[in-house]
Backbone and ligand atoms as CSV (ligand in chain L), in Angstrom:
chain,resi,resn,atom,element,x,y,z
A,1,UNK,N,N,-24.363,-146.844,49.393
A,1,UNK,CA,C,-23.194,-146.034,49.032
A,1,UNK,C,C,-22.108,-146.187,50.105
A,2,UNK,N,N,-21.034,-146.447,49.578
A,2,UNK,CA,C,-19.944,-146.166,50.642
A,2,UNK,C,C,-19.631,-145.598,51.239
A,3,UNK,N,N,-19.526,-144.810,52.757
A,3,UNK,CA,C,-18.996,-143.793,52.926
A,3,UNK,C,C,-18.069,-143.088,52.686
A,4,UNK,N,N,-17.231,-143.475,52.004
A,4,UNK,CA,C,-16.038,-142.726,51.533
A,4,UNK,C,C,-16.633,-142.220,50.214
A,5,UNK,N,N,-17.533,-142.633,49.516
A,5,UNK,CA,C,-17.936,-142.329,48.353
A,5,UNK,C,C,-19.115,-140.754,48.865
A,6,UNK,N,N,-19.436,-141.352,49.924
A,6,UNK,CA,C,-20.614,-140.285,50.824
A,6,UNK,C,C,-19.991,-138.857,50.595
A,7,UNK,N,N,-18.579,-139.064,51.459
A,7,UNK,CA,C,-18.195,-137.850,51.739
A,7,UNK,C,C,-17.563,-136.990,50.817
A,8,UNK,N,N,-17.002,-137.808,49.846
A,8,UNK,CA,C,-16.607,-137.214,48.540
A,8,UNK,C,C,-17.599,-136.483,47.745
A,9,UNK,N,N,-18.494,-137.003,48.004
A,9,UNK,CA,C,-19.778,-136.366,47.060
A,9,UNK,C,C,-20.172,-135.128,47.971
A,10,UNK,N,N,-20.284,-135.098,49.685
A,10,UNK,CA,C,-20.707,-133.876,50.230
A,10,UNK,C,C,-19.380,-132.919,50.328
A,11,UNK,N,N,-18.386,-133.316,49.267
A,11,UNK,CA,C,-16.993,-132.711,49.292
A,11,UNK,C,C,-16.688,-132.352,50.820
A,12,UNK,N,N,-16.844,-133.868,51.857
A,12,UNK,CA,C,-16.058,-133.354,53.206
A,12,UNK,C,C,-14.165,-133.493,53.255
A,13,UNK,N,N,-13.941,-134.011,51.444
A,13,UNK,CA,C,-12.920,-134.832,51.334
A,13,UNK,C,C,-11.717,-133.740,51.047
A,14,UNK,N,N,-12.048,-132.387,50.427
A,14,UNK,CA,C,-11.366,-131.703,49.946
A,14,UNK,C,C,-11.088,-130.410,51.163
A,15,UNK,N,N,-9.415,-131.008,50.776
A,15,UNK,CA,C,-8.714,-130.540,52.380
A,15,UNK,C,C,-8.009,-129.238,51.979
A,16,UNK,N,N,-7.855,-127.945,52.222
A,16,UNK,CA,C,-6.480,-127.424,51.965
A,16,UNK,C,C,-5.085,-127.669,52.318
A,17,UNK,N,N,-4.110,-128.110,51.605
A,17,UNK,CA,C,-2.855,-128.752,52.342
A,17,UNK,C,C,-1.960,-128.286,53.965
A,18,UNK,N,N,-2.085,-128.464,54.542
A,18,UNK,CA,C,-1.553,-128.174,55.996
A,18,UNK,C,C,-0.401,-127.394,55.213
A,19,UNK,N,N,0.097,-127.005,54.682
A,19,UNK,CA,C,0.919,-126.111,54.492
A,19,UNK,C,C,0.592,-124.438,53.755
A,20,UNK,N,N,-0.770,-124.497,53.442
A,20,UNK,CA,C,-1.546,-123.581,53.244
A,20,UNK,C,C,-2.172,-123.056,53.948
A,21,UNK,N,N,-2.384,-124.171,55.273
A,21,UNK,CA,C,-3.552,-123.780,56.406
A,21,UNK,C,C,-2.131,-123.629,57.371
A,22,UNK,N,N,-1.154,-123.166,57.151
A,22,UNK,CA,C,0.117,-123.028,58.204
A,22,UNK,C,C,0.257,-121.392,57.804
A,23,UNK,N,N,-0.016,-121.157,56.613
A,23,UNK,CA,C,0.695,-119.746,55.997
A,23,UNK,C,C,-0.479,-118.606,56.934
A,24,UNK,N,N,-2.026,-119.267,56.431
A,24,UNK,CA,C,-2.856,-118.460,56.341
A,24,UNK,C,C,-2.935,-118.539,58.561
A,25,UNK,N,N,-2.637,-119.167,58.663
A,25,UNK,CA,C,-2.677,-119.525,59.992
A,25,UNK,C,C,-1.893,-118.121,60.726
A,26,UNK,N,N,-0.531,-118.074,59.794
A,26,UNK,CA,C,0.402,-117.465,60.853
A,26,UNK,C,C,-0.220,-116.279,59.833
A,27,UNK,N,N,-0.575,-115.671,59.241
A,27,UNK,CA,C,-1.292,-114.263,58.616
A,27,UNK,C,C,-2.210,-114.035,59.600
A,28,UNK,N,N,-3.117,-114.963,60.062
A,28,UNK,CA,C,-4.549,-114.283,61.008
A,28,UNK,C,C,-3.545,-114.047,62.473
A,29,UNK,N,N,-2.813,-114.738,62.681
A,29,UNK,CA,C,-2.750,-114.842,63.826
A,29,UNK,C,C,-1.548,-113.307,64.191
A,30,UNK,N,N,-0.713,-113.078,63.496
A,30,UNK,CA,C,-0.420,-111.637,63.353
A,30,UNK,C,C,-1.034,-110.538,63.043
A,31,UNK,N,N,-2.484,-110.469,62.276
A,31,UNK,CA,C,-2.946,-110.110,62.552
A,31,UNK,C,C,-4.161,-109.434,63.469
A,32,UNK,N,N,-4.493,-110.784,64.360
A,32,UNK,CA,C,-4.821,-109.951,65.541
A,32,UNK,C,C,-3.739,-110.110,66.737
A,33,UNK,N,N,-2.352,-110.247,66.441
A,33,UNK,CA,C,-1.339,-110.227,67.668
A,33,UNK,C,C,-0.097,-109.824,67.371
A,34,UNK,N,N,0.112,-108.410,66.213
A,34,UNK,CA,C,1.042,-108.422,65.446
A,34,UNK,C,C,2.487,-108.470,66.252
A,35,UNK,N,N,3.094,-109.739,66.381
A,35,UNK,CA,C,4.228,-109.832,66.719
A,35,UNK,C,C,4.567,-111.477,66.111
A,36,UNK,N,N,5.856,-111.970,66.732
A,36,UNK,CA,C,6.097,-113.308,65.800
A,36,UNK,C,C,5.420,-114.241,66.263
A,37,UNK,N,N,5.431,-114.089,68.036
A,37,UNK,CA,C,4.158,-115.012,68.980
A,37,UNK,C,C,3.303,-114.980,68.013
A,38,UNK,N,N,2.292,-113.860,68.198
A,38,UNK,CA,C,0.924,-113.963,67.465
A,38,UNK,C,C,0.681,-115.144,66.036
A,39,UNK,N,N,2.385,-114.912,65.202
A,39,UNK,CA,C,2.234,-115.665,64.155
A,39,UNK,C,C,2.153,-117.040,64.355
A,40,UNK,N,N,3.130,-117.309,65.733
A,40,UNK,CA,C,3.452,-118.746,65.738
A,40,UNK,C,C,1.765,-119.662,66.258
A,41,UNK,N,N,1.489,-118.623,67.430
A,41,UNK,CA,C,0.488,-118.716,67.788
A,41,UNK,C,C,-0.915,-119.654,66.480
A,42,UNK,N,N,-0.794,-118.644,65.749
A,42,UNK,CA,C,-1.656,-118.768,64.741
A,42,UNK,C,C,-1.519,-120.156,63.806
A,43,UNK,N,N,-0.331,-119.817,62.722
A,43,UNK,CA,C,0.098,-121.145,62.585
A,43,UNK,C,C,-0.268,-122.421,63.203
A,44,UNK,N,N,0.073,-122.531,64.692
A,44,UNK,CA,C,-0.038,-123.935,65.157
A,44,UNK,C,C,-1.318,-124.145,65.365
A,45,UNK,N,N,-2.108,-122.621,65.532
A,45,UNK,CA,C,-4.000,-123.416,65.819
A,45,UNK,C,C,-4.314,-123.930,64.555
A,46,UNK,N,N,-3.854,-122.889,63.657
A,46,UNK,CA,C,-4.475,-123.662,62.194
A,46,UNK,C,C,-4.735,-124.576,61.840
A,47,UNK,N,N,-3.416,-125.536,62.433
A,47,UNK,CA,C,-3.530,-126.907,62.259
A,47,UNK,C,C,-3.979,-127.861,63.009
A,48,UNK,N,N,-4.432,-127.194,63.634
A,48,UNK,CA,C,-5.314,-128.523,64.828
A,48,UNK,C,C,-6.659,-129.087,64.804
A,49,UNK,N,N,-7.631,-128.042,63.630
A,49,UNK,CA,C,-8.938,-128.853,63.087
A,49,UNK,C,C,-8.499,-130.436,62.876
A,50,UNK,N,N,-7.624,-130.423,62.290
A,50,UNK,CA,C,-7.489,-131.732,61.460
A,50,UNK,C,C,-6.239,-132.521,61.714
A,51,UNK,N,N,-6.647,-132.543,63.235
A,51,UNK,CA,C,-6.234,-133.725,64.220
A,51,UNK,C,C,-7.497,-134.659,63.892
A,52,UNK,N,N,-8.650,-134.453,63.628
A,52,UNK,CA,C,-9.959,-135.554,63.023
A,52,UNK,C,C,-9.384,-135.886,62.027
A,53,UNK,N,N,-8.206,-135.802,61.549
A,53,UNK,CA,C,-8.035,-136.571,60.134
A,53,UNK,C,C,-6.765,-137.473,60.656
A,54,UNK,N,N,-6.966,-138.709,60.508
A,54,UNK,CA,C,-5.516,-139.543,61.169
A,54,UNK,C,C,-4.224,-139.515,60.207
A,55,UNK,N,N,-4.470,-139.190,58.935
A,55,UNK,CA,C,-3.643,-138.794,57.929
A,55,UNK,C,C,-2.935,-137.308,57.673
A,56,UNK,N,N,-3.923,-136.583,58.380
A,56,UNK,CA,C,-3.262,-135.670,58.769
A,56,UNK,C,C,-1.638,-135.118,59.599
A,57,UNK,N,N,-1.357,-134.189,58.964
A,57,UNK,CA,C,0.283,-133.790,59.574
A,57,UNK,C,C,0.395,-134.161,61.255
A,58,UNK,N,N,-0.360,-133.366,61.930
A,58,UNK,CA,C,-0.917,-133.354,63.268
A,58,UNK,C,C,-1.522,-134.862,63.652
A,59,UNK,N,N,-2.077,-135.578,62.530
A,59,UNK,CA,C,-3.130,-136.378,63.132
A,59,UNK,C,C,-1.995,-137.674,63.286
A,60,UNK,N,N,-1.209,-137.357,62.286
A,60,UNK,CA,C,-0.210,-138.629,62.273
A,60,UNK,C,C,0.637,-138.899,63.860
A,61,UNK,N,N,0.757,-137.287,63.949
A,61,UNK,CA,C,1.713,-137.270,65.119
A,61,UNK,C,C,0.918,-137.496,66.535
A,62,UNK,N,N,-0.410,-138.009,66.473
A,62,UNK,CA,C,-0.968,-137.878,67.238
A,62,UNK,C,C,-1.816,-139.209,67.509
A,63,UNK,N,N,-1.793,-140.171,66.494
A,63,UNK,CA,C,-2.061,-141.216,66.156
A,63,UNK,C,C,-3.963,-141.436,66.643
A,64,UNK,N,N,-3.240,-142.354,68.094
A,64,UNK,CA,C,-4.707,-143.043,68.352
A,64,UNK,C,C,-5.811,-142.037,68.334
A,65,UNK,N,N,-5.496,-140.905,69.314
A,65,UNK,CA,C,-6.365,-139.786,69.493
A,65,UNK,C,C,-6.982,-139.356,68.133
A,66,UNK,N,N,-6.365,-138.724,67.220
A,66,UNK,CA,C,-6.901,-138.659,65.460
A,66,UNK,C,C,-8.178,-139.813,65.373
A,67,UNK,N,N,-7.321,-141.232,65.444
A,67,UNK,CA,C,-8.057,-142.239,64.521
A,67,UNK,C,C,-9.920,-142.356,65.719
A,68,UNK,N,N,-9.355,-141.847,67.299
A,68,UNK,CA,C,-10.595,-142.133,67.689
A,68,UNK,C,C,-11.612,-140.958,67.498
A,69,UNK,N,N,-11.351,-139.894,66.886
A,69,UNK,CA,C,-11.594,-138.584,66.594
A,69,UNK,C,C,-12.482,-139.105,65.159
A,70,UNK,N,N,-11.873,-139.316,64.367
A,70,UNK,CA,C,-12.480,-139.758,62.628
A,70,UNK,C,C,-13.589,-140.574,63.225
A,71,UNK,N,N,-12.962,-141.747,63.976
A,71,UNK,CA,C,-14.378,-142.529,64.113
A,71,UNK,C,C,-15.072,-142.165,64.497
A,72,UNK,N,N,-14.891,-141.644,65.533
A,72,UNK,CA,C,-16.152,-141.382,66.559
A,72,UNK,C,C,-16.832,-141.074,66.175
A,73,UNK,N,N,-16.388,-139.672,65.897
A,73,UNK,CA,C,-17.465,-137.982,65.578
A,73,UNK,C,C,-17.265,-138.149,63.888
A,74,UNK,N,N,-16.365,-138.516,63.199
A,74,UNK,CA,C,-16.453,-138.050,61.634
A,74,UNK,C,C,-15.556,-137.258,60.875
A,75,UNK,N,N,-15.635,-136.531,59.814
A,75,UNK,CA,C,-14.826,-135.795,59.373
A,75,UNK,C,C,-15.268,-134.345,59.727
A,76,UNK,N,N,-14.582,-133.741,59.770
A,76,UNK,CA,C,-15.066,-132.316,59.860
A,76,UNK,C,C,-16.297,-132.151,60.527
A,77,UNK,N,N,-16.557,-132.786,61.748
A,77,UNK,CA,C,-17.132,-132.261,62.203
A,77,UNK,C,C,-16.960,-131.413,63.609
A,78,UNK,N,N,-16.492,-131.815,65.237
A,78,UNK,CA,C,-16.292,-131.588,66.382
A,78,UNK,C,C,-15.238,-130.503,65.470
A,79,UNK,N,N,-13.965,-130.781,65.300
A,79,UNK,CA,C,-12.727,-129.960,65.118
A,79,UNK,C,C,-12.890,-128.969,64.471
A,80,UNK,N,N,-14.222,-128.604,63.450
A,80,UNK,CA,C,-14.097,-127.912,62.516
A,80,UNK,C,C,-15.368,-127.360,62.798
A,81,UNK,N,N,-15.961,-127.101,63.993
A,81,UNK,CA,C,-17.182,-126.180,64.217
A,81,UNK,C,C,-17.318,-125.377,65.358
A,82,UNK,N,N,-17.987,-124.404,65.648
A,82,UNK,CA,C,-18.207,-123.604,66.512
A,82,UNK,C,C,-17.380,-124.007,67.672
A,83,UNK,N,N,-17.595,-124.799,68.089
A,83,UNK,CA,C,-17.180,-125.746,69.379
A,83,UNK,C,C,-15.479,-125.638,69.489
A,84,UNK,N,N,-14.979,-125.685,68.634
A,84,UNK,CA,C,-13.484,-126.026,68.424
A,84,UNK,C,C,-13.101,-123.992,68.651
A,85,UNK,N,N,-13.739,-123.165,68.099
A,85,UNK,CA,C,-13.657,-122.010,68.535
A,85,UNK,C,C,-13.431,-121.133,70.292
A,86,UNK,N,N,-14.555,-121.952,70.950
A,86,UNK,CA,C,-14.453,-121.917,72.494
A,86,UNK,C,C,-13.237,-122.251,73.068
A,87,UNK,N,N,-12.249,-122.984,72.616
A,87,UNK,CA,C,-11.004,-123.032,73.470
A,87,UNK,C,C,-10.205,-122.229,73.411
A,88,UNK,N,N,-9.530,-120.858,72.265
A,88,UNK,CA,C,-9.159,-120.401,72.597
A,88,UNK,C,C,-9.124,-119.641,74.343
A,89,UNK,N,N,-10.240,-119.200,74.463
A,89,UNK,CA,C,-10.952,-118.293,75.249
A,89,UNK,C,C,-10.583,-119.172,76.918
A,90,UNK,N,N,-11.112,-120.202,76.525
A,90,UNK,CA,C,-10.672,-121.168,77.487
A,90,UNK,C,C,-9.367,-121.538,77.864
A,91,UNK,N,N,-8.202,-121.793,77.105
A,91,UNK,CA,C,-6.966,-121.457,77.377
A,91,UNK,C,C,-6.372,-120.110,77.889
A,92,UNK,N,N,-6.889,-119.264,76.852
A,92,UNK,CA,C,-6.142,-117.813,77.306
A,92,UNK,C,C,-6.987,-116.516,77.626
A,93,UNK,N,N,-8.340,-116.778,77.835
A,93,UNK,CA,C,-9.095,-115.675,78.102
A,93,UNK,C,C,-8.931,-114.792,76.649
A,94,UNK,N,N,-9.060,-113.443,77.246
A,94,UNK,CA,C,-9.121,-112.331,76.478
A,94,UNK,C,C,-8.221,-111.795,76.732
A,95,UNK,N,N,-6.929,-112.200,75.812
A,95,UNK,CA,C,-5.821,-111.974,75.700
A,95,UNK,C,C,-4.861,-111.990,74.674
A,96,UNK,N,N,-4.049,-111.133,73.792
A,96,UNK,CA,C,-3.719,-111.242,72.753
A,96,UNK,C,C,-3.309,-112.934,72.493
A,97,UNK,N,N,-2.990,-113.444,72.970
A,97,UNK,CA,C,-2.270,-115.019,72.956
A,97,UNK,C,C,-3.856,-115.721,72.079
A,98,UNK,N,N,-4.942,-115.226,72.641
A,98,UNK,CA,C,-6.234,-115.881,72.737
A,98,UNK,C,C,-6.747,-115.447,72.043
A,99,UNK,N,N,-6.337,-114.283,71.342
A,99,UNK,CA,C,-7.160,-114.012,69.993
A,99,UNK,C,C,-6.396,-114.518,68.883
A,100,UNK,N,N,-4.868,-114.447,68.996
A,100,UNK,CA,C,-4.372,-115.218,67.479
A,100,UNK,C,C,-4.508,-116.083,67.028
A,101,UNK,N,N,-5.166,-117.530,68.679
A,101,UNK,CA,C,-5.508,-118.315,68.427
A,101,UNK,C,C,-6.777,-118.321,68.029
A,102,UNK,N,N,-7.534,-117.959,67.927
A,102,UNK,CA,C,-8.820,-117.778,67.785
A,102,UNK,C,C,-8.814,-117.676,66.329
A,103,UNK,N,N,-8.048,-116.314,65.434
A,103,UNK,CA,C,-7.629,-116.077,64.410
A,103,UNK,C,C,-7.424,-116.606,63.712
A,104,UNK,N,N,-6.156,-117.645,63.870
A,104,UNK,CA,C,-5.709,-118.865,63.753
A,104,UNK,C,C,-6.734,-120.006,63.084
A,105,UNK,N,N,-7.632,-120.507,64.183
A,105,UNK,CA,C,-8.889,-121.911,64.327
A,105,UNK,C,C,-9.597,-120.936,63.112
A,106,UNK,N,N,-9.964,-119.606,63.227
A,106,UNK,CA,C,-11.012,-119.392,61.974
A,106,UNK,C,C,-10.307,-119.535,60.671
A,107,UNK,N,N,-9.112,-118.830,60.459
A,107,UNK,CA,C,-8.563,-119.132,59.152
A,107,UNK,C,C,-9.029,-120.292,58.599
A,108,UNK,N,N,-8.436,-121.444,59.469
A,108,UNK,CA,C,-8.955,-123.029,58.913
A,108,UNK,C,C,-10.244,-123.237,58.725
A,109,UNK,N,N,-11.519,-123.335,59.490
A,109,UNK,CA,C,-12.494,-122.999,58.861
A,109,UNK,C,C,-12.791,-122.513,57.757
A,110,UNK,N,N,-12.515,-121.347,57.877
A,110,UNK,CA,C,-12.939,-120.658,56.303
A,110,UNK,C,C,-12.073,-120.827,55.395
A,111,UNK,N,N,-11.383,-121.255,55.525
A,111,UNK,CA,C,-10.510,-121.676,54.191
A,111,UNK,C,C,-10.944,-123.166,53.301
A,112,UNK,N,N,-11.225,-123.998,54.778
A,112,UNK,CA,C,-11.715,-125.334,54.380
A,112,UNK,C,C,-13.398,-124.896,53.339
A,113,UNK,N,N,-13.957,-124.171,53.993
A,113,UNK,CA,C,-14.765,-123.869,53.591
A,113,UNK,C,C,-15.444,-123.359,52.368
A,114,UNK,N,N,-13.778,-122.649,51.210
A,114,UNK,CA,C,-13.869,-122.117,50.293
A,114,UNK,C,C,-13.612,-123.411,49.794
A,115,UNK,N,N,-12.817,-124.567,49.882
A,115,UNK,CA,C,-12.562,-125.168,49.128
A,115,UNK,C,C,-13.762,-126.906,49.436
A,116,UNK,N,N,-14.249,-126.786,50.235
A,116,UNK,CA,C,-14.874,-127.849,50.544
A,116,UNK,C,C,-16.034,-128.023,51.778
A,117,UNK,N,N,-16.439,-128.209,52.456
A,117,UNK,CA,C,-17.719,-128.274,53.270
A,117,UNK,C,C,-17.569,-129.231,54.952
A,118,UNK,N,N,-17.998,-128.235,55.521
A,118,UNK,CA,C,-17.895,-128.420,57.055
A,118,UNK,C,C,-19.008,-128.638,57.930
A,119,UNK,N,N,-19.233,-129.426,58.837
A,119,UNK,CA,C,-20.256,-129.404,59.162
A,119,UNK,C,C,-19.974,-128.506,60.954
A,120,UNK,N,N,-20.278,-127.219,60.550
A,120,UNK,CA,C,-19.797,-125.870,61.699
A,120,UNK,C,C,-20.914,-125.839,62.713
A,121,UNK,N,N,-22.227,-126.284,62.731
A,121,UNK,CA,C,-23.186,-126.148,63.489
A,121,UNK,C,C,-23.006,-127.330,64.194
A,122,UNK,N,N,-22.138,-128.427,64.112
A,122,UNK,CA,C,-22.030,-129.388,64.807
A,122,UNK,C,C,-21.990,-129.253,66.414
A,123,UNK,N,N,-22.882,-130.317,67.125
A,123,UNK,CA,C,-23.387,-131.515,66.871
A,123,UNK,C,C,-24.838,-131.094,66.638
A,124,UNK,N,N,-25.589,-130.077,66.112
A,124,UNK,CA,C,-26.057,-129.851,65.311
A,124,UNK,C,C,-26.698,-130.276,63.977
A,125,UNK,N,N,-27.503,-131.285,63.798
A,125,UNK,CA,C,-27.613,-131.967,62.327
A,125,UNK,C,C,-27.794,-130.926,60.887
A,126,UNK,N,N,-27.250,-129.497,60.939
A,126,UNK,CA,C,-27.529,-128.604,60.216
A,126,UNK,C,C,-27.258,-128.581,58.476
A,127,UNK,N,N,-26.576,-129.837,58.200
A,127,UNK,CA,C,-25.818,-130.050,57.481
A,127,UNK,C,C,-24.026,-129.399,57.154
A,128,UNK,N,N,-24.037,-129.624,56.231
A,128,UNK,CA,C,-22.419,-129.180,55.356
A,128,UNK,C,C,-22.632,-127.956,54.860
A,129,UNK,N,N,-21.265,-127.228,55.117
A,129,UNK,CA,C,-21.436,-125.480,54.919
A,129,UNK,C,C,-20.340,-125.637,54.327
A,130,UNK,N,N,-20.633,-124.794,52.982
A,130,UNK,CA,C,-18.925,-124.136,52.496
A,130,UNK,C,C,-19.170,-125.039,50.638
A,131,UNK,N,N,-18.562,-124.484,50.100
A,131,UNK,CA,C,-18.835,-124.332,48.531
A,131,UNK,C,C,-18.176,-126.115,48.257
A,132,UNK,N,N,-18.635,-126.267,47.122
A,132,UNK,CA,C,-18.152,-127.623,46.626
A,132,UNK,C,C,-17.827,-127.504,45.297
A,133,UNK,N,N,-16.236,-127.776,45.175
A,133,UNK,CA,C,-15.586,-127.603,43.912
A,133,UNK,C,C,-15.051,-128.462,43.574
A,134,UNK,N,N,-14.942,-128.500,42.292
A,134,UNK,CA,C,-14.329,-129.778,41.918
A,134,UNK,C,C,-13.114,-129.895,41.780
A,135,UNK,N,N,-12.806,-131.495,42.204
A,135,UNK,CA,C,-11.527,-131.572,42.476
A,135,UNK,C,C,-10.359,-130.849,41.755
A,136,UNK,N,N,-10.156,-130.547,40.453
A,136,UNK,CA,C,-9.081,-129.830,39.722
A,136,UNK,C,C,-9.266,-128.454,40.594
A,137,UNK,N,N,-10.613,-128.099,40.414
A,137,UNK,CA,C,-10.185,-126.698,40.498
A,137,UNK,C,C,-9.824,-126.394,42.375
A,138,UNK,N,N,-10.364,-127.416,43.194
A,138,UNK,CA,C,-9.629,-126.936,44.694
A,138,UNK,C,C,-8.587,-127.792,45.000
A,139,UNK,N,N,-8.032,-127.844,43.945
A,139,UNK,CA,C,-6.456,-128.070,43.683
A,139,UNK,C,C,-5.641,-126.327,43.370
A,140,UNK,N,N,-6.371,-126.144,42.480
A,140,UNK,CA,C,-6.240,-124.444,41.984
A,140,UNK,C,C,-5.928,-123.471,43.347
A,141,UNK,N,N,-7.545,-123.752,43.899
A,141,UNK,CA,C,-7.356,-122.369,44.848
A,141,UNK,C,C,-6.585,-122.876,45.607
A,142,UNK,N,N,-6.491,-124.458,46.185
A,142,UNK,CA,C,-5.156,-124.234,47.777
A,142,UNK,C,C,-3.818,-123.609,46.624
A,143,UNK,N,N,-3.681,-123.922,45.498
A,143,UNK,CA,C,-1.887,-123.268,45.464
A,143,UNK,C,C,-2.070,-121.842,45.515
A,144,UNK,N,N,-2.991,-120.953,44.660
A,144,UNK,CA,C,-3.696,-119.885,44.162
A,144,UNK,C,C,-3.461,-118.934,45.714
A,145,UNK,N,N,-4.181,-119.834,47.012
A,145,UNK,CA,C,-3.853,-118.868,47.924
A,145,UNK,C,C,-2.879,-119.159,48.516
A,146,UNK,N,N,-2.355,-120.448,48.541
A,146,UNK,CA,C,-0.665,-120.691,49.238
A,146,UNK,C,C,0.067,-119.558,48.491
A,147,UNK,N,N,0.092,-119.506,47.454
A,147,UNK,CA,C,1.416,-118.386,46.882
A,147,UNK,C,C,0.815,-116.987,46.894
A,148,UNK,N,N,0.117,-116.562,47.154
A,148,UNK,CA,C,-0.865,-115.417,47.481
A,148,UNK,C,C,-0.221,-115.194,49.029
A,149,UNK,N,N,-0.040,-116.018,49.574
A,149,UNK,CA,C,-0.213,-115.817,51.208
A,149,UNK,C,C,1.492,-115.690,51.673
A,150,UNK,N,N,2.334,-116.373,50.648
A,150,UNK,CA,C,3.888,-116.197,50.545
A,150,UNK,C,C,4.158,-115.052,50.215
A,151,UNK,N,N,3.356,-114.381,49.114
A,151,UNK,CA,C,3.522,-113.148,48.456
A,151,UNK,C,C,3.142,-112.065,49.475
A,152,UNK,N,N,1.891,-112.169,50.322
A,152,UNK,CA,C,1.562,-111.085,51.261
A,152,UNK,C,C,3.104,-111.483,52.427
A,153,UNK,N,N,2.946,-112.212,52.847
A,153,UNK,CA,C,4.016,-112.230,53.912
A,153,UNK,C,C,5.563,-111.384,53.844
A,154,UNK,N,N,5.760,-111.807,52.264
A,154,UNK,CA,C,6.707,-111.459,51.871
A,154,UNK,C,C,6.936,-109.574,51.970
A,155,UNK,N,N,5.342,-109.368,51.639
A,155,UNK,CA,C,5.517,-108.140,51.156
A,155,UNK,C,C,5.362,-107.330,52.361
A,156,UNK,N,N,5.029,-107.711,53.631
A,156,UNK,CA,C,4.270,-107.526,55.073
A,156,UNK,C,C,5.831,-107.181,55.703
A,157,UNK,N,N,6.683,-108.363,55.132
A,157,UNK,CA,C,8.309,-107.935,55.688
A,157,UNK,C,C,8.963,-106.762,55.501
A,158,UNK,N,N,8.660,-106.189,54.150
A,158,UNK,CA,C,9.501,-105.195,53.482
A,158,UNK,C,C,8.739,-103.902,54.083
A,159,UNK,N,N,7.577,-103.855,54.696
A,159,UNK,CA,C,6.888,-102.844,54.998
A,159,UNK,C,C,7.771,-102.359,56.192
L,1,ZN,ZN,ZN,-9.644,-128.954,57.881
């Protein structure tokens, strides 16, 4: 089997669009840092699982590092497990800055997770965690919660 055929089948392939994992990003991250920091904060961790993806928004801008990231280690694995969690803490201690980020890195996780499978116990051989849907329909949920997450924001303003 091909690996690209591999990972499609352990749905490591099904991504939420970096612009979904930007919304939900800056939601966690105001919520544990409610100010605009906290949001921005959040936002930008969101997107840093998937610096392992060289196609990625981040990964593009980041080139070699991405592509030696995919190879090395894989998809979803180092960026998108426990491990990738510890740096907040490591950058900013226990400090609001360090929890939005924190906030932030989990959103992506669990989001990837509703829509596709992570390997979070990594380097861990524990396998792939997180539901496997088919392609139409985690097409569905990334818009389903992108406009869900426009709509809370929206409504978070007027409060
Ligand atoms: Zn991801």
């Amino acid at each position: 089997m091909h690996e690209e055929d591999h990972l499609e089948k352990v749905g490591v392939k099904k991504e939420m669009t970096w612009k979904t994992h930007m919304l939900l990003g800056a939601i966690a991250g105001y919520w544990a840092y409610p100010s605009w920091k906290g949001s921005v904060i959040g936002a930008t961790m969101a997107l840093v699982p998937d610096i392992d993806q060289a196609r990625s928004k981040l990964g593009h801008f980041l080139g070699p590092v991405s592509k030696m990231l995919q190879k090395g280690l894989g998809h979803r694995t180092l960026t998108h497990s426990w491990v990738i969690l510890l740096l907040p803490a490591a950058f900013w201690g226990d400090s609001p800055e360090g929890w939005a980020a924190l906030w932030g890195l989990l959103s992506h996780l669990i989001s990837d997770m509703l829509v596709g499978r992570i390997q979070l116990f990594w380097p861990l051989r524990m396998g792939w965690v997180g539901v496997r849907l088919s392609r139409a329909l985690y097409g569905t949920v990334d818009r389903l919660v992108f406009y869900a997450a426009i709509v809370y924001i929206i409504y978070m303003g007027y409060m």
